[in-house]
Structures are given as structure tokens and as C-alpha cells.
N, C-alpha and C positions, 0 to 999 in steps of 0.2 A: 588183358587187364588183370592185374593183381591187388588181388583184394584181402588186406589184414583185419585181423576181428582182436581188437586188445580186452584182454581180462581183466576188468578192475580189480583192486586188493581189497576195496570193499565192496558192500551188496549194489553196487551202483550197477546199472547196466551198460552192455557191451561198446563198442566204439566201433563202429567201420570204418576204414580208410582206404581209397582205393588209387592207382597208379599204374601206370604201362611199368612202371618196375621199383625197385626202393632198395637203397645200399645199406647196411651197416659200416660206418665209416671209423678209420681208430680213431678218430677223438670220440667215441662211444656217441654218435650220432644217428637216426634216422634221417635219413633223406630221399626225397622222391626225385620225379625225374628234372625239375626244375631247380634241385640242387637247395631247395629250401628244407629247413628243419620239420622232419614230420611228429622226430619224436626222441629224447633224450633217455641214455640209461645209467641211471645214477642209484647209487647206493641197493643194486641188485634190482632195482625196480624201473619199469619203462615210464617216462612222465611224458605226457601228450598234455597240451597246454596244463592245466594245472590240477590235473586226477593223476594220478599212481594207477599204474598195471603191473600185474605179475607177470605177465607173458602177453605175447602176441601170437597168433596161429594164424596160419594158411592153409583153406581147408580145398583150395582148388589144383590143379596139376603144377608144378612149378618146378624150374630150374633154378642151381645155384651156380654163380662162378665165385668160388674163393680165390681168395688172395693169403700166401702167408707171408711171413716176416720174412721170408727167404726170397719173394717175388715171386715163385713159382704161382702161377692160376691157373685153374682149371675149371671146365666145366662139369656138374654131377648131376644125376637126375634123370628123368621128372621124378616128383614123389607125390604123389594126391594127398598128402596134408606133414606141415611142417610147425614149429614152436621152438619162439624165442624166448626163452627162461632161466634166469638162475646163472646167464650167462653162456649158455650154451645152446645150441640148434638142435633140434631131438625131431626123429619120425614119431612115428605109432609105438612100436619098441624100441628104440634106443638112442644114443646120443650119438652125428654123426659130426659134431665138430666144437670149437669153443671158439666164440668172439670177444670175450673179454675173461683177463684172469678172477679167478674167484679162490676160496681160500679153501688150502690144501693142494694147488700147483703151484708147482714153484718155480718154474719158468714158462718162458712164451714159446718154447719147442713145442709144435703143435696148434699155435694159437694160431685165429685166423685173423688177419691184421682187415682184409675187407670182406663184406661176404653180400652178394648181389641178387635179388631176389628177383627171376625173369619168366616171363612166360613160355618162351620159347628159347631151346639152347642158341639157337643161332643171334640170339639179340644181343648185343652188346654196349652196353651204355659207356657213352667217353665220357673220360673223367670229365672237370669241371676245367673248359679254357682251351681242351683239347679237340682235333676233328676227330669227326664219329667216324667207327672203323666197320 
């Protein structure tokens, strides 16, 4: 089970959301495993029904499969705690990917077009309409 903790932007308190997994999709979407909207990021900020978050964190063991513009995917991980912010996936120290451009890139070389947030490497969620692999 994967479990997100969103940061409000204001003094509001935390949000839990949990899931057997949850996609970053390009159209800048959260989605869980039943392919419904968990959580929209717009204008650098995550919106869960109608509160603003600055980031989202994963403070449990977790795999990633990216996706980039080029189709290449791969699987990376575990890392015992991750954060969605500002555009980017960051550990403890540092940044280890980007999901959406933000200003000062100027192209999508690098950019991760999906990025899949799993419990275990071996899980793999099919997309939406396709068999499970």
C-alpha cells in the first residue's frame, strides 16, 4: 500500500491518500489505481478536491517506474521516502527526476512524461484499457 501525505500551502493540515499504487500522468494528473483523478498539478501547486498543496511525500519504501518522452521505462528504487514539488521528484538530498517543465528548462530532454509510484518493483500497473502485464 502506498501511502501520500500532501502539504498544504496554507496552515491547513495534512491530507493522507492511500493506494496499491498512483501514476503521474502527462496531462499533469494524479491518478490511483482505478484510474480516477486523485489529484491535479496546476500552476506549480497539487489541488486535491479544492485545497492547494505544495508537495506530496512518500515516507514509506517505494518504487518508481518512469516513463520518458522517448518511451524508454524503467524501474528505480526502493527509496524510504520521496516528494513531489515544484515539479520535480526529489529523495532526502536531491532531485532525481522532473514531471513537469518549470521555468528555467527549456526542453523536455529529461523530462519524465509518466512516473509510477509502486510498492514493489515487480508491480506493474497497465495502463487504462490495456491487460495487466
Amino acid at each position: 500500500m502506498i501511502k501520500l501525505t500532501f502539504r498544504p500551502l496554507d496552515g491547513e493540515s495534512t491530507v493522507l491518500v492511500r493506494g496499491t499504487y498512483f501514476r503521474i500522468c502527462p496531462d499533469e494528473t494524479l491518478r490511483g489505481p482505478d484510474n480516477s483523478i486523485a489529484a491535479r498539478y496546476v500552476d506549480g501547486l497539487w489541488r486535491l478536491a479544492h485545497r492547494r498543496h505544495r508537495a506530496f511525500e512518500c515516507a514509506d519504501p517505494v518504487y518508481l517506474r518512469v516513463t520518458g518522452f522517448d518511451g524508454h521505462r524503467e524501474f528505480i528504487g526502493p527509496y524510504d521516502f520521496l516528494k513531489a514539488s515544484d515539479g520535480a521528484i526529489l529523495t532526502r538530498d536531491s532531485c532525481i527526476g522532473i514531471h513537469s517543465l518549470r521555468r528555467g528548462i527549456a526542453s523536455d530532454s529529461g523530462l519524465w512524461m509518466e512516473v509510477a509510484f509502486l510498492a514493489a518493483a515487480t508491480t506493474e500497473p497497465a495502463a487504462p484499457g490495456s491487460p495487466r502485464v
